[in-house]
N, C-alpha and C positions, 0 to 999 in steps of 0.2 A: 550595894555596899562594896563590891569586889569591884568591880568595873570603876566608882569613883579612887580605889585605892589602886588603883593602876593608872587612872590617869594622873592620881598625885605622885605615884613612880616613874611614867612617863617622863612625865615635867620636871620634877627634880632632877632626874639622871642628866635631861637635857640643859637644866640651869646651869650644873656645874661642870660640865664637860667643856661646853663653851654658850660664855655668855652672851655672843653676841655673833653668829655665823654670821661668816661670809658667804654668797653668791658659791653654792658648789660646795658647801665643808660642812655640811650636816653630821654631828656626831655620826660613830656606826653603830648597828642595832645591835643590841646582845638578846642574853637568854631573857626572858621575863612570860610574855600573856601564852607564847608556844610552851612555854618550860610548864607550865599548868598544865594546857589542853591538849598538845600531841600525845605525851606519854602513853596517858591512856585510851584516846583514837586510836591509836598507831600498835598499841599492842589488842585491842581488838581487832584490828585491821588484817593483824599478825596471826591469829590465833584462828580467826573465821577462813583467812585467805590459804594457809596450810591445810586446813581440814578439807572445804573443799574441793580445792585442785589437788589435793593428793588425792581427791575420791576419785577427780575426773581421769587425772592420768593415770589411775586405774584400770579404769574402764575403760579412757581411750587405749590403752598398751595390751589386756588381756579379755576385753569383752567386746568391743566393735570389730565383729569380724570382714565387713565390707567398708572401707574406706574408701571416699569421693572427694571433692574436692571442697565441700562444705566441712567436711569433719578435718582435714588439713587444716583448715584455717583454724580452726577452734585450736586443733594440737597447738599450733603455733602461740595462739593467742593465752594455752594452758603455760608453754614455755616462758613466756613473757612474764607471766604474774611471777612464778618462780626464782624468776633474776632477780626481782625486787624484793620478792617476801624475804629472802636470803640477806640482803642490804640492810630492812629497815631495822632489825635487833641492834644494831649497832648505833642508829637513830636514837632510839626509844635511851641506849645505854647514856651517850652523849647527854640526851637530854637531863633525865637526872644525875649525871655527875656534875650537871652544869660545863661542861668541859670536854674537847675530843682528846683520847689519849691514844687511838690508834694511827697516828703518821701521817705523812703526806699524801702518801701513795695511795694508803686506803681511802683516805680522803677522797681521792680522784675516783673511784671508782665506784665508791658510795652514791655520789653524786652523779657521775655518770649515768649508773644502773636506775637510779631513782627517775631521773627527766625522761632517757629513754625507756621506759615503763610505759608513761604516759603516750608517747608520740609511737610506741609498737601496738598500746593496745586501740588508741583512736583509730588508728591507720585499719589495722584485723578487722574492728568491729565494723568499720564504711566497706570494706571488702566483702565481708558476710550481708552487708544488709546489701548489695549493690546485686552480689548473687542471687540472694533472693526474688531481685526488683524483676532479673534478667528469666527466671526458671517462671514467675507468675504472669508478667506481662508481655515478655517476647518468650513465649515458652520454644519458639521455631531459630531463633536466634544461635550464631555458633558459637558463642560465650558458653552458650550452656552443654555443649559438646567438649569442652576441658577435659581435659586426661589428670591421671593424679600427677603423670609428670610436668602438665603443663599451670596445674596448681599448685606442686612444689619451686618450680619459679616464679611463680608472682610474688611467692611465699619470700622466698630471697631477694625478689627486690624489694619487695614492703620492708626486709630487715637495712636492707642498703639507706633506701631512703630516709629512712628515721635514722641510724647510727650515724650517717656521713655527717650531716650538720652539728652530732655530741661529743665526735670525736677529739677536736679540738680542746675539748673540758679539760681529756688527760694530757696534756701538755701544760698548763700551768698551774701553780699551786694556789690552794684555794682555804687556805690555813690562815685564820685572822687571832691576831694579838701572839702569844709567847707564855711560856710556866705551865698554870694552873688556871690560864683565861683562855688557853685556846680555843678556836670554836672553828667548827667544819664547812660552811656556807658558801654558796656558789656570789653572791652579792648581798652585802650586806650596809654598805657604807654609801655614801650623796656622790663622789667622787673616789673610783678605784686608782689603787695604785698607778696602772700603766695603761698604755691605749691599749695593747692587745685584749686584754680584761674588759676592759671599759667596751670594744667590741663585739666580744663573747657575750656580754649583758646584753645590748642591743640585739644578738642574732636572737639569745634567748627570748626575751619577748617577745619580739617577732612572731617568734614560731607558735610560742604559747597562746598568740592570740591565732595567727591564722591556720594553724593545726586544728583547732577550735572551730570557727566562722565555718571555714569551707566544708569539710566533715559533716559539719551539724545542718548546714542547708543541704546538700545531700542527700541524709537522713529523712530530712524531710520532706525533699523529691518524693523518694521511694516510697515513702511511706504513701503520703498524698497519694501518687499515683496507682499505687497496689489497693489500697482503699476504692477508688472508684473503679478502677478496672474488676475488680469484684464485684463490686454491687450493682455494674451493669451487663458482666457475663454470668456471675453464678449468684443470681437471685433464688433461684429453688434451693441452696446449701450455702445458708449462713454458718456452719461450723467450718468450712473453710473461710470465708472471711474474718474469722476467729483466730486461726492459728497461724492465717499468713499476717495477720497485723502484729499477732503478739510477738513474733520478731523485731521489727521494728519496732513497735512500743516497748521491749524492753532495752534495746539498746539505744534509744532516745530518752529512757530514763535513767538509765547510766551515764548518759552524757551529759544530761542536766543537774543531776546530783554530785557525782564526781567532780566534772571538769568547770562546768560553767563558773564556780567561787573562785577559782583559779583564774582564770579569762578577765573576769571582772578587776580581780584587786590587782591584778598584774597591768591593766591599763589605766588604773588609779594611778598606779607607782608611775607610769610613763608621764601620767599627763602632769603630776603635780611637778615632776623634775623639768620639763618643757616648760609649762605654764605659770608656776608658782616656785620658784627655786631656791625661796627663802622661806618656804611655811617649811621649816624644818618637823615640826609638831607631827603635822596631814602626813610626810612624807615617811617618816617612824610608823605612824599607826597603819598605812597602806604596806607597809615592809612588813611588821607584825601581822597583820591580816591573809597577807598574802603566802608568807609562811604557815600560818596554822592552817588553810585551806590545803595544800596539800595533803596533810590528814584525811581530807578527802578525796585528792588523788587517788591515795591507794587504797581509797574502799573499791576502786574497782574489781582488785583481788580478787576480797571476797564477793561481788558481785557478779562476776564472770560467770560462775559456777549455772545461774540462771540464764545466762545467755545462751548457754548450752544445751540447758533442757528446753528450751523454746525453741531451738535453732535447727537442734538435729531429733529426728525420727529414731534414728540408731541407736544416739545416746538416752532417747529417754529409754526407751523399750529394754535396755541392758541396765539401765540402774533402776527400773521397774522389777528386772526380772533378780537383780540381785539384793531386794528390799524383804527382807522377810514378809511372811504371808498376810499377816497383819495388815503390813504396810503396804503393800501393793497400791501402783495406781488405780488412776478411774476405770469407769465399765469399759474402758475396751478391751484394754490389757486382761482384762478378766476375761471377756468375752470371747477372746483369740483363746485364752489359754482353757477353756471348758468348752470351745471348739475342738481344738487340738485332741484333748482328753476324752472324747467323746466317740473316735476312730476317726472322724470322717477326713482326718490327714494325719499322716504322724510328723513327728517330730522334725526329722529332715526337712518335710515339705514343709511345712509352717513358717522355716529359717530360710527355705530359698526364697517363697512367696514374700516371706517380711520384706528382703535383702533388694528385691526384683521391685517391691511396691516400694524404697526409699533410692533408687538408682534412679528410678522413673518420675514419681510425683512428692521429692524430695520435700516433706514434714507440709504439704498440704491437706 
């Protein structure tokens, strides 16, 4: 019943806006099917995405006392969710007032911060799982001899590479209609204003798709490959072939959950504007689609949080140890700490041994 009364709002809005498009003049899309379903995506997204990464930069700022160059990356990719989660309240606002009332400017950087979210945290995560590929498969390899200073710049160019292509965003305004209609959107209309715009659209796709494509085959190098290189050197211990996959399976699930609905409805909007440039209808509902799917953009927020406890040894071991006793992880955790308790090493040694086993055979 809701989806037919949305396409009887669809079609109406477009009946009388213009009855008979031209080639290139498809009414522009307003508030409607997102105005329903971000809100509240977007304030769960909101709500899960704070809680965790404030637990992480926690523990990454006052509990991981050894940092390498796997836990840089994660920092990074902690800082990245935070630019966004900061953004999207102002989203979520927009959306139910029907209307942006915060200006141009915020506009731009709303917008800004939202795209490069996605293209810092794809980038981080193919970083982390590439580390990975390099520590299990070429463990002799001098990728994996990286200092934390030589993984604080990669660090900074991953930020290069994703920001140079968004920066252009905050140069033009991106403010559609005037009063009480304004609305905050990076493209929204069959034909923008200007060419500069009309080009900013194109790079954006672009990227959205092959930020996407390349990444995700990648992903699935590494994975593939760590998969069988395990199971043809370490057949006697399937529990490491356990926890070097779940790396990569979890941020291959991230990828497919988050990004992928993005990827998809964003090469709808391409093809129907190239190939069908009067189905006005297809090109609305692919604009609508493609908006709401960001909703799942930034579930990676909140998803992040597990990419972390799979990723890093450090990280889990310090939010193990700061889970009340209840809560405590699995038997090992247990089993290191009724070791410990036991005399047969104190304390100190337990933390050096830990710190010396995640330098060396980082989270296998």
């Amino acid at each position: 019943m809701l989806s037919e009364q949305m396409f009887n709002l669809t079609t109406s809005s477009l009946d009388h806006t213009t009855p008979a498009p031209a080639v290139g003049a498809c009414p522009p899309v307003g508030i409607q099917l997102e105005g329903l379903i971000l809100p509240p995506v977007l304030t769960v997204d909101v709500i899960l995405g704070i809680l965790g990464n404030v637990v992480s930069l926690w523990i990454f700022c006052f509990k991981v006392k050894a940092w390498n160059p796997n836990n840089l990356f994660l920092f990074n990719l902690v800082i990245a969710d935070f630019l966004v989660l900061v953004s999207l309240p102002l989203r979520i606002d927009a959306l139910l007032r029907r209307h942006w009332v915060f200006g141009d400017g915020i506009c731009r950087i709303n917008l800004f911060l939202m795209f490069t979210n996605r293209s810092a945290s794809i980038a981080l995560m193919t970083v982390v799982a590439i580390h990975r590929y390099f520590k299990v498969v070429h463990p002799h390899h001098r990728f994996n001899r990286m200092t934390k200073r030589q993984a604080a710049l990669v660090s900074v160019v991953v930020w290069m590479l994703v920001t140079g292509p968004r920066i252009p965003m905050l140069a033009y305004s991106h403010i559609k209609g005037s009063g009480n209609a304004t609305q905050c959107f990076f493209f929204t209309s069959y034909k923008e204003a200007s060419r500069a715009i009309i080009i900013l659209v194109g790079m954006h796709r672009i990227l959205t798709v092959v930020e996407f494509i390349i990444p995700m085959a990648m992903l699935l190098f590494c994975s593939i490959r760590i998969s069988r290189f395990l199971k043809q050197r370490q057949m006697g211990n399937p529990d490491k072939i356990r926890k070097a996959m779940r790396v990569c399976a979890a941020i291959v699930a991230v990828f497919v959950v988050c990004f992928l609905p993005t990827t998809v409805t964003t090469i709808g909007v391409w093809a129907i504007r190239s190939y069908r440039p009067q189905d006005c209808a297809a090109f609305y509902t692919f604009t609508q689609l493609n908006i709401v799917s960001l909703g799942l953009n930034f579930l990676n927020s909140a998803l992040d949080p597990l990419v972390y406890i799979f990723s890093s040894t450090m990280f889990r071991r310090a939010l193990c140890s700061s889970l009340p006793a209840a809560l405590r992880c699995g038997k090992t955790d247990d089993s290191l700490n009724a070791s410990s308790s036991s005399g047969t090493q104190s304390t100190s040694q337990y933390e050096l041994k830990s710190t010396r086993a995640d330098r060396g055979s980082e989270d296998l």
